[in-house]
C-alpha positions as CSV (number, residue, x, y, z in Angstrom):
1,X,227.1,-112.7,-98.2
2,X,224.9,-114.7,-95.7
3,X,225.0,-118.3,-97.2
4,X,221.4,-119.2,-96.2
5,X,220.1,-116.0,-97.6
6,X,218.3,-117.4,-100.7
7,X,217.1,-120.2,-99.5
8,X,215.5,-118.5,-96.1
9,X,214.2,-116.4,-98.7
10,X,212.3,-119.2,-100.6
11,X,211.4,-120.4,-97.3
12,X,210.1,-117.2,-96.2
13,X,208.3,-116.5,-99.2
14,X,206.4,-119.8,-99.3
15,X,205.3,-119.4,-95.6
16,X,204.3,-115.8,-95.9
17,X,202.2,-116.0,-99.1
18,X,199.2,-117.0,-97.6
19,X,199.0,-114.6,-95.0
20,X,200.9,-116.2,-92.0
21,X,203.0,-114.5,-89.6
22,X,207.0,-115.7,-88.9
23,X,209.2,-114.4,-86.0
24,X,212.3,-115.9,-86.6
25,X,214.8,-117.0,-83.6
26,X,216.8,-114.8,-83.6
27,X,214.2,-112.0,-82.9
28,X,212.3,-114.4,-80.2
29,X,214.3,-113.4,-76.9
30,X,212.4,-110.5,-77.4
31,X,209.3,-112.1,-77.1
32,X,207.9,-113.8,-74.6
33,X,207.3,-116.7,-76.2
34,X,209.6,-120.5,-75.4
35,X,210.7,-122.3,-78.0
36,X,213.2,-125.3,-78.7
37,X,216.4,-124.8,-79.3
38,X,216.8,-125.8,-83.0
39,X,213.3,-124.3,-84.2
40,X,214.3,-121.8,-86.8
41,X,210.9,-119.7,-86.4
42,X,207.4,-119.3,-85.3
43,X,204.1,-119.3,-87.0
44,X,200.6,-117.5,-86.5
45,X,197.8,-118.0,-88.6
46,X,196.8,-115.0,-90.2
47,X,193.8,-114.2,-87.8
48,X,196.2,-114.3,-84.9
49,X,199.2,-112.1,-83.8
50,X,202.5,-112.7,-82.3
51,X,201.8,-109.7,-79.4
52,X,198.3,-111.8,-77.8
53,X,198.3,-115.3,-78.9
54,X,200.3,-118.1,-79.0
55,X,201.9,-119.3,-82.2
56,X,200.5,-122.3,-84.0
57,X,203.6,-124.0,-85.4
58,X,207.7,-124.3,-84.6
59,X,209.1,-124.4,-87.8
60,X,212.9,-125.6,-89.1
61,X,214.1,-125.9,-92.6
62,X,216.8,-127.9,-94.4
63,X,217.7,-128.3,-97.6
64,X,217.0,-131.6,-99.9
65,X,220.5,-133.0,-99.8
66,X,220.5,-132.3,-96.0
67,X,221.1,-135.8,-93.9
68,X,218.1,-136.9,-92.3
69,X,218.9,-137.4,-88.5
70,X,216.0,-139.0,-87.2
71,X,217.1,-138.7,-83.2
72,X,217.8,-134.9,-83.3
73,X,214.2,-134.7,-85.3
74,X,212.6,-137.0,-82.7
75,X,213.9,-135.3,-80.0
76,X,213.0,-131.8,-81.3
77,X,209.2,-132.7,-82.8
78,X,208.6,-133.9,-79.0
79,X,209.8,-130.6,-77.2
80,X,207.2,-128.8,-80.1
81,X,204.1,-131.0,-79.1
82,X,204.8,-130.5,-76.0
83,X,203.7,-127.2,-76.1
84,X,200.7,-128.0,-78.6
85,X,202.1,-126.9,-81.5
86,X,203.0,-128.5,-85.0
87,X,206.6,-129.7,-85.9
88,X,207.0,-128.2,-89.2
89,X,209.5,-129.1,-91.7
90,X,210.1,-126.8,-94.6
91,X,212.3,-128.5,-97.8
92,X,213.9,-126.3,-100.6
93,X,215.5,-127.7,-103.5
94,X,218.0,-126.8,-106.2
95,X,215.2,-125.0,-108.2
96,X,214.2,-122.8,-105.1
97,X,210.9,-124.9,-105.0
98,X,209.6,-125.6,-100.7
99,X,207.6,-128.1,-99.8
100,X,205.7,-128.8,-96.3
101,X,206.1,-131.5,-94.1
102,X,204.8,-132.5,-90.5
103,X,206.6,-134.1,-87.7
104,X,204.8,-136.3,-84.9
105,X,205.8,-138.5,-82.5
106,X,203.2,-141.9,-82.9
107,X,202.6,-145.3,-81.0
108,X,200.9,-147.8,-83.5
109,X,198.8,-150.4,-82.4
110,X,197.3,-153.3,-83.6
111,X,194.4,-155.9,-82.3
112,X,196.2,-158.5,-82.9
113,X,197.6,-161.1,-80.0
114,X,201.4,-160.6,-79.2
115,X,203.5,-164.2,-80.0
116,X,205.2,-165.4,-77.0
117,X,208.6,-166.3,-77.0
118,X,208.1,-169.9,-75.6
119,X,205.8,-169.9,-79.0
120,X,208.7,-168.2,-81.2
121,X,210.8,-171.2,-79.7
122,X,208.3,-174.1,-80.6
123,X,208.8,-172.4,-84.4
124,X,212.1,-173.2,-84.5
125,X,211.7,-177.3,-83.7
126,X,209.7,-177.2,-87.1
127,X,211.6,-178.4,-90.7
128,X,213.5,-176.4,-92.4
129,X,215.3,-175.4,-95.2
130,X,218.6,-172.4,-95.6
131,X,217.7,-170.4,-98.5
132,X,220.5,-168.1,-98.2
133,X,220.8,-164.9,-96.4
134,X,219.7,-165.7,-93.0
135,X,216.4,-166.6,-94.7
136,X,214.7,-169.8,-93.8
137,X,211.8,-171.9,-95.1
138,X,209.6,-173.9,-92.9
139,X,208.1,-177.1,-95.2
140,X,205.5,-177.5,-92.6
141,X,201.8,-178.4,-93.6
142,X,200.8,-177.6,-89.4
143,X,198.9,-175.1,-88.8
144,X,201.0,-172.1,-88.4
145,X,200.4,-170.9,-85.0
146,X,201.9,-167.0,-85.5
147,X,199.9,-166.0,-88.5
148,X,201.5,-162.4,-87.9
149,X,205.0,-164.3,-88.5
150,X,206.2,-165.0,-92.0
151,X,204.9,-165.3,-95.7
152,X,202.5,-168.2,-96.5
153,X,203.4,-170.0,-99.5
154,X,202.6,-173.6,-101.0
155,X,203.3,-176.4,-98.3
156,X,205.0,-173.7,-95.8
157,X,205.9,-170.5,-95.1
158,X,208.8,-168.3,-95.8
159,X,211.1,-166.3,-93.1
160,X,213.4,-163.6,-93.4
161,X,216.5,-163.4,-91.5
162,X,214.6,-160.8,-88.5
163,X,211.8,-163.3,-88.2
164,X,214.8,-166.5,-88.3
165,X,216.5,-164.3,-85.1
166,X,213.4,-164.3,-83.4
167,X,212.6,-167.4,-83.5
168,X,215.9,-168.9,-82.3
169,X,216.2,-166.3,-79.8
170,X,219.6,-165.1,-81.0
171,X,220.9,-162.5,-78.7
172,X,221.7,-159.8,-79.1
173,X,219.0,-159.0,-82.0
174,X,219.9,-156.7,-84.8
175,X,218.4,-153.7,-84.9
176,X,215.7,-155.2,-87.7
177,X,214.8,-158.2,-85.6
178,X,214.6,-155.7,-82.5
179,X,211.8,-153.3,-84.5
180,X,210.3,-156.6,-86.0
181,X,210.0,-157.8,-82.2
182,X,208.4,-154.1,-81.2
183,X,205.8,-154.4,-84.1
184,X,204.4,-157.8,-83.2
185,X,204.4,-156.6,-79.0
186,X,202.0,-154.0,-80.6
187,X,199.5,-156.2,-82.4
188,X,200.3,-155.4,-85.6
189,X,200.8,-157.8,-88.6
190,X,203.9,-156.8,-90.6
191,X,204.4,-158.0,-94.7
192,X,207.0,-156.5,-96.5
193,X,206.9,-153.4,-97.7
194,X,209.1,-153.0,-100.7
195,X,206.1,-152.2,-103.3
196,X,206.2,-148.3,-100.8
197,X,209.5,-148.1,-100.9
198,X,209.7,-149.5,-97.4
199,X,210.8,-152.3,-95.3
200,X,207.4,-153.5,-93.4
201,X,203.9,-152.5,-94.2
202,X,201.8,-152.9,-91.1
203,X,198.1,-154.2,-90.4
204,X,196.4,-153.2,-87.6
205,X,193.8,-156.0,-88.0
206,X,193.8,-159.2,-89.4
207,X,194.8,-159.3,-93.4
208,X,191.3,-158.8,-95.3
209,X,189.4,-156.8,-92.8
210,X,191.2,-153.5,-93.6
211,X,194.0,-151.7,-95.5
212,X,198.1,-151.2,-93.9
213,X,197.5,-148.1,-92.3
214,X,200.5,-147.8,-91.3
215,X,204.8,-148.1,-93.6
216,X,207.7,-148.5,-91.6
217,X,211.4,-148.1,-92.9
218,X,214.5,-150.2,-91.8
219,X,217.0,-147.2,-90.8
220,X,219.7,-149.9,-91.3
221,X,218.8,-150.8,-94.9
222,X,220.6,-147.2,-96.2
223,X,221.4,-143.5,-94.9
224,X,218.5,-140.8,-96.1
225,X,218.4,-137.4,-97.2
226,X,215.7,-135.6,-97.3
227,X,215.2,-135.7,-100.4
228,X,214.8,-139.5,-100.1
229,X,212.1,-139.1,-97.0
230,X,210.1,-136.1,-99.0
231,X,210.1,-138.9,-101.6
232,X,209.3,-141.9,-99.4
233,X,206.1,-139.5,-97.1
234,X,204.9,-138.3,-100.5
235,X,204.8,-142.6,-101.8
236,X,202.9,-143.3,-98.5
237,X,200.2,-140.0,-98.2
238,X,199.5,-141.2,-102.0
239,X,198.1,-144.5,-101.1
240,X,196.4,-143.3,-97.8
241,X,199.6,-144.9,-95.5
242,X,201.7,-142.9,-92.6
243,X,205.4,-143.4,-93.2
244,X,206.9,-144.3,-89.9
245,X,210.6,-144.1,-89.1
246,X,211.8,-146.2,-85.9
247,X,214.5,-144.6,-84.0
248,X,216.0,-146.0,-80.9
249,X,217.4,-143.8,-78.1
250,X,219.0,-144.7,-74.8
251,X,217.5,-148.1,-75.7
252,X,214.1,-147.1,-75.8
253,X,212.6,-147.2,-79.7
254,X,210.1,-144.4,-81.1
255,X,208.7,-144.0,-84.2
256,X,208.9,-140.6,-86.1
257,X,206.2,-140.2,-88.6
258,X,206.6,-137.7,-91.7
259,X,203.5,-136.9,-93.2
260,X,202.4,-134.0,-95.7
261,X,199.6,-131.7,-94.0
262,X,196.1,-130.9,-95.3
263,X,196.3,-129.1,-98.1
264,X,195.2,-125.7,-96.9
265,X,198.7,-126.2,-94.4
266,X,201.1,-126.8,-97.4
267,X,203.3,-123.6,-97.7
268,X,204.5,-123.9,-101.4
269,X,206.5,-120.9,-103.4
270,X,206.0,-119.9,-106.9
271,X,208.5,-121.6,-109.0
272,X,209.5,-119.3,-111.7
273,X,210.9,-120.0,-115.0
């Protein structure tokens, strides 16, 4: 018996419900329509048809134990929008039940002023204090001159050990410090993120002018299943957010975001009891 047989099944089932059409790969050579190597299948609307128009989404599936690999997912979601289609993810569970995700490759930006690192240095003459952990606080009652840089608290300001790295220009950075560095060269204000489930939430304006549009995970923090990133996308669509994942490639870092589409795009099976 195929092994994947039930659960393409569920898969299939969810996306054809609504009317959508699916050529699976290994009916596509006869097409002539490209695709990316990985991409399970290929979607039409149900207006449109595989013979004259081209197909709206590339589609894979996994399963939600499956390990998240962010670089193959990257690498693959780019390939789709290159050719102006949606990276779609379908998830089936234990219970049969698939859920609908979307992949996209996305720059955020902020407005805010990047530090320099002849700043970052001055930061490090200031007082103070090991609290354990690589974590530092600065018992300074200055003016802080990177607002975007730490916690304010009474008569200073707390760092974590990314910020403390920055700061004293360690080299080489840990992979933290390195995204920490990316996301302040943006213009973005991170604060921790640990109420989403997350490492950094991330302002694109100052504090007070606007909600964190924007939750970014630490991938060295802990390995993911997908199980853990349906969780973590669903936490961030629920309070208006976009779950970003960093992912660094031949040195270069990216940032995969897994969001749930509109709901008229969420390709759901009947769960039967």
């Amino acid at each position: 018996m195929e092994p994947n047989l039930i659960d393409e099944f569920s898969i299939l089932e969810a996306l054809r419900m609504p009317g959508n059409r699916i050529v699976l790969h290994n009916h596509l050579h006869q097409m002539n329509h490209s695709f990316a190597k990985s991409t399970w299948g290929l979607r039409w609307d149900s207006n449109s048809h595989p013979r004259n128009s081209d197909p709206v989404s590339e589609i894979r599936w996994f399963r939600s134990t499956d390990l998240f690999n962010p670089v193959e997912l990257i690498e693959w979601s780019k390939l789709v929008e290159n050719k102006n289609r949606i990276a779609e993810i379908l998830i089936v569970d234990d219970e049969q039940a698939v859920v609908t995700y979307n992949l996209a490759n996305i720059s955020p930006k902020g407005q805010l002023i990047s530090p320099s690192q002849s700043v970052l240095n001055k930061l490090n003459s200031e007082n103070s204090i090991d609290i354990g952990e690589g974590n530092r606080f600065f018992n300074s009652t200055k003016t802080w001159p990177v607002e975007q840089l730490g916690i304010p608290m009474d008569e200073g300001r707390f760092l974590d050990s990314y910020s403390v790295e920055l700061i004293q220009n360690q080299n080489p950075l840990s992979s933290g410090a390195k995204i920490l560095s990316d996301l302040l060269s943006r213009g973005l204000h991170p604060r921790p993120g640990f109420k989403y489930g997350t490492r950094w939430r991330c302002y694109d304006q100052p504090i007070g002018q606007d909600h964190a549009p924007w939750l970014i995970s630490d991938p060295d923090e802990k390995s993911m299943d997908w199980g853990d990133a349906c969780l973590t996308s669903r936490l961030a669509s629920g309070v208006n957010k976009t779950w970003l994942y960093p992912v660094e490639n031949n040195g270069i870092l990216g940032f995969l975001a897994i969001t749930r589409p509109p709901t008229n795009a969420r390709w759901n099976n009947p769960i039967r009891k």
